[in-house]
C-alpha positions, 0 to 999 in steps of 0.5 A: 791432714789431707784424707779421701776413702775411696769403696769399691761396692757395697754398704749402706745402700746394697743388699748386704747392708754390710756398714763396717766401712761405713763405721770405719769412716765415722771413726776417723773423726774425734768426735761424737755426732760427727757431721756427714754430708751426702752428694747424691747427684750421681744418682740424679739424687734419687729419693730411695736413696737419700733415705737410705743414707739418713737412716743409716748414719741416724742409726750410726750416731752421726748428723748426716744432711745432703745437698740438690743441685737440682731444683731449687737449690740452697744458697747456702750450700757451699758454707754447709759443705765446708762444715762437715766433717765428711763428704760421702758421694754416692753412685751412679752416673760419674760423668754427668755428676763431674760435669754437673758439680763443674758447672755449679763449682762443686769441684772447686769447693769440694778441694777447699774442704780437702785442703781444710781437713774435711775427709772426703769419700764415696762409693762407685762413682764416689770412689771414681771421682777423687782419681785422675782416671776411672773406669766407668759405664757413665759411657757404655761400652766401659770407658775411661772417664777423668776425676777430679786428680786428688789422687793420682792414677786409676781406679776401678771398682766392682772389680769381682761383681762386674766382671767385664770390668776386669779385661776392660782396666786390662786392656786399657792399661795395656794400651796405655788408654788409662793410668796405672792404679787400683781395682777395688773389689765389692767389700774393699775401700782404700784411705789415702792421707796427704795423697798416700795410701795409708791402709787398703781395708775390706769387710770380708775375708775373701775380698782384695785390692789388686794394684794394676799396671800393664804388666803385673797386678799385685794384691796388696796386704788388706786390714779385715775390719772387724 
């Protein structure tokens, strides 16, 4: 079984430290202590960062470690990766991630894990990624920038908290500049299995995930988790 959770904003590493999707990941593995792994290159791999992933999954009962591509790298890291249990892709800079993991081959072994059963997540851009398209501020004015195409169409996260996101996907759609796809609010996560979305999931009551084309958007039922 194929699965990718993509999250819209929020968790371990926002000042809500709401870690409902976080526990909701975790649960997908049958087992205890289950290993995740932290691609933090999006975020140039920033120390305060990493910190906080450790300290989270630690307190979740989880085995989390993390690979650099910058600096000395280990070269044992594509082994490691085919190991975990989950991925998890932090944000930042989509575009300078995709390009570094393409250079280093990460994209190849990152598909690897994915056809092995590896579930493989991520936030803002480590929600981007697994789509063909997304809408990213790697580019600024907003732009279109293209991901790895394990699932098909677009994404946008920060829906609701960056708003200037919401006429930006609507344009680009309307112009037939982006595929049609998901908007993913703060709070907001959709788990995909064998390429499907099985469930669309938030942490608070008043969030949504809006289903986007050129001509209608429709906010899908979403499971509160709790």
């Amino acid at each position: 079984m194929k699965q990718i959770v993509a999250i819209g904003g929020g968790g371990f590493s926002s000042e809500t430290r709401n870690l409902k999707i976080e526990k909701y990941l975790l649960s997908l593995v049958n087992k205890k202590n289950p290993k995740i792994c932290f691609l933090p290159q999006a975020s140039h791999e920033d120390p305060d960062y990493i910190v906080k992933f450790f300290s989270t999954f630690v307190k979740l009962h989880a085995e989390p470690s993390w690979i650099s591509l910058f600096g000395r790298v280990e070269a044992s890291w594509k082994q490691h990766i085919l190991n975990q249990d989950i991925i998890y892709v932090g944000g930042g800079n989509t575009k300078s991630m995709l390009a570094l993991w393409r250079e280093w081959g990460m994209d190849v072994v990152l598909m690897e894990a994915y056809n092995n059963g590896i579930i493989l997540s991520g936030v803002s851009a480590g929600g981007i990624c697994w789509f063909e398209q997304g809408i990213t501020d790697s580019v600024w004015p907003l732009g279109v920038v293209n991901g790895l195409g394990l699932i098909d169409g677009s994404v946008c996260p920060h829906f609701d908290s960056e708003c200037e996101r919401q006429s930006v996907y609507r344009n680009k759609l309307a112009t037939a500049a982006i595929k049609p796809g998901l908007a993913l609010e703060d709070e907001t996560a959709v788990h995909f299995i064998d390429g499907q979305l099985n469930v669309a999931i938030k942490t608070l009551e008043n969030k949504n995930v809006i289903r986007m084309n050129a001509n209608e958007e429709i906010v899908l039922q979403t499971e509160l988790l709790s």
